[in-house]
C-alpha positions in Angstrom: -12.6 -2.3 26.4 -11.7 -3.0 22.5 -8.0 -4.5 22.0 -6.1 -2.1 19.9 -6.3 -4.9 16.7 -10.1 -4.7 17.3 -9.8 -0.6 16.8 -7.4 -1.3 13.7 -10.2 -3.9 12.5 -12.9 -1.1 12.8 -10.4 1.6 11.5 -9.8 -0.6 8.4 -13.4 -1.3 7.7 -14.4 2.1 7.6 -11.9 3.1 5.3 -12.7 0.5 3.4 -16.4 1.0 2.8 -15.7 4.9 1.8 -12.9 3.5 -0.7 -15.7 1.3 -2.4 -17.9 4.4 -3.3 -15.4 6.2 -4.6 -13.5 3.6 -6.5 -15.9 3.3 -9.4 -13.7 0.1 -11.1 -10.4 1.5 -10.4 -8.2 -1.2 -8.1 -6.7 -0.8 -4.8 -3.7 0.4 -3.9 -3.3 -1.4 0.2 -0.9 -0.8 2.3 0.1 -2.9 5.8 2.7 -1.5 8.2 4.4 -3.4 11.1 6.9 -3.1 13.6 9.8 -4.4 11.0 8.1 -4.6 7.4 5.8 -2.4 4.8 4.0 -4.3 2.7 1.4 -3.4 -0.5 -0.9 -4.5 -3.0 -2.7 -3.2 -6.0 -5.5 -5.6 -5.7 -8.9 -5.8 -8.5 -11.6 -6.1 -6.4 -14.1 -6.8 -8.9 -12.4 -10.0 -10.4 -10.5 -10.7 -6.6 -7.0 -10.7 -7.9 -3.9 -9.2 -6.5 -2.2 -7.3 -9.5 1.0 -6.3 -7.6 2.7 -6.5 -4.8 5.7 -5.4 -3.1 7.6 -5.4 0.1 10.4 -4.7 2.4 10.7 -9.0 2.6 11.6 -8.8 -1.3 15.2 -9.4 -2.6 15.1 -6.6 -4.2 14.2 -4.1 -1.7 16.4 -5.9 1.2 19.6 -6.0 -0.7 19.6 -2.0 -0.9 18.5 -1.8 2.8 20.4 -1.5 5.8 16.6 -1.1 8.2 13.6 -2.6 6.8 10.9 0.0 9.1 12.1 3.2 7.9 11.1 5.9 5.4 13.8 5.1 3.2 12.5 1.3 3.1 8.5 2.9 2.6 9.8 4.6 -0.3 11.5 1.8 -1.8 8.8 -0.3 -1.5 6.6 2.4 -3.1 9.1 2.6 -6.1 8.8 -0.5 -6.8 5.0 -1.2 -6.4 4.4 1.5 -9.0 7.3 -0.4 -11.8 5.4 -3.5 -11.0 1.5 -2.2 -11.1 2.8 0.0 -14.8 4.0 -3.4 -16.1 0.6 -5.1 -15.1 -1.2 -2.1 -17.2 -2.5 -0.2 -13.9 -2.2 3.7 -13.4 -5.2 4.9 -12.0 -5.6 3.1 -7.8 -7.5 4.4 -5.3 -5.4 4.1 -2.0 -6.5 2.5 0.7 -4.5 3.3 4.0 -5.9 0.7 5.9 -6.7 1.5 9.4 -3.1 3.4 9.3 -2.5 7.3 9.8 -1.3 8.8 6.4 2.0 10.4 7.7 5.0 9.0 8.3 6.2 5.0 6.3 2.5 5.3 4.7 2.9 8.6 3.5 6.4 8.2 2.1 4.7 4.6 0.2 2.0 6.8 -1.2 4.8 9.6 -2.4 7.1 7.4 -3.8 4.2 5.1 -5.8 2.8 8.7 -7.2 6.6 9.7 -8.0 6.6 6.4 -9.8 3.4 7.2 -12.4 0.9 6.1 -10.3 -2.1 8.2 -9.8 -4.7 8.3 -7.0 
């Protein structure tokens, strides 16, 4: 019997190798979720560089937080992906869930980064 990280590995590899089709140059916009923290990238895979990040562990975020694992900290962290990926010159991301439903802290990243300017 798989360990439930094994099924998240296989989950996220899957997702993974669709994203790559469809990407056609365009970066990726990855998202990790834990118990206590949401954390994203918008990572170039072609050159292997991390553009942006942002998470519920920044300054920023924490300060305005009074729980670091709810919607309300998803959507800040989404917020401020999208001002830093805009100032790094990215708008277009393909989104890359990971091995992650899209509903819930995922859903209200992805909301709150396309509120921001991004598009995907």
């Amino acid at each position: 019997m798989k360990t439930a990280k094994e099924l998240l590995e296989r989950r996220k590899a899957r997702t993974r190798w669709s994203l790559r089709k469809k990407a056609s140059g365009r970066p990726r916009l990855s998202v990790h979720r834990t118990n206590e923290h949401m954390y994203a990238q918008v990572i170039d895979d072609v050159k292997g560089v991390t553009l942006a990040s942002a998470s519920t562990l920044d300054k920023d975020v924490r300060a305005a937080l009074t729980k670091t694992s709810d919607k309300a900290a998803a959507e800040a962290v989404g917020k401020l992906l999208a001002e830093r990926a805009k100032a790094a010159g990215v708008v277009d991301v393909v989104f890359d869930r990971g091995g992650f439903m899209f509903h819930g802290r995922v859903k209200a990243l992805a909301d709150a980064a396309r509120d921001g300017g991004l598009q995907f």
